[in-house]
N, C-alpha and C positions, 0 to 999 in steps of 0.2 A: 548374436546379440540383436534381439529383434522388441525390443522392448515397448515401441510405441509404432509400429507397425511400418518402419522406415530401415532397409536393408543399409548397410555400411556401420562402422564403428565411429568415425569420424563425424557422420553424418547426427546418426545418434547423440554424439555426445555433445555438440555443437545445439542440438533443440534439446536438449534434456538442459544444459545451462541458460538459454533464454527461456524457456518456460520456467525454471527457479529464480531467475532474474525477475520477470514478472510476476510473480507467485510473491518472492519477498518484497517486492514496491507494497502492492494490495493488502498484501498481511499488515504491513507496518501503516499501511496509511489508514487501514481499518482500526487499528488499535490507537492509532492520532485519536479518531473519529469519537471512539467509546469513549475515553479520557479527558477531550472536550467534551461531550454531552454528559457526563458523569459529571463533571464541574461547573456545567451551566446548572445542574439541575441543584446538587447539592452548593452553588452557591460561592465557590473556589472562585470562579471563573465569571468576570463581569459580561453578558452577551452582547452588551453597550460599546463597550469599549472592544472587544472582539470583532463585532461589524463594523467600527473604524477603522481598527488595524488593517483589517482585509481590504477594505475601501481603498486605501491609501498604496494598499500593492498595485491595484489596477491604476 
């Protein structure tokens, strides 16, 4: 099993689950991204009150 160019099985499977790990954050936070700018744009989504929300995190 040599599948991303690292010998051992354990090794292997151990970065084949952090790179899916990272791989599903990025997915899912890209698809946040679309779904707010889909809503800013069509109007769902106040950008006003969205940059207070976020203000208010920091």
């Amino acid at each position: 099993m040599n599948k991303l160019g690292v010998s051992g099985n354990i090794l292997n499977t151990v970065l084949w689950f952090v790179l899916m790990y990272f791989f599903i954050i990025a997915f899912l936070t890209l698809i946040l991204l679309i779904f707010i700018i889909i809503g800013i744009k069509l109007n769902f989504i106040d950008a006003i009150t969205l940059q207070r929300a976020l203000n208010r995190l920091n």
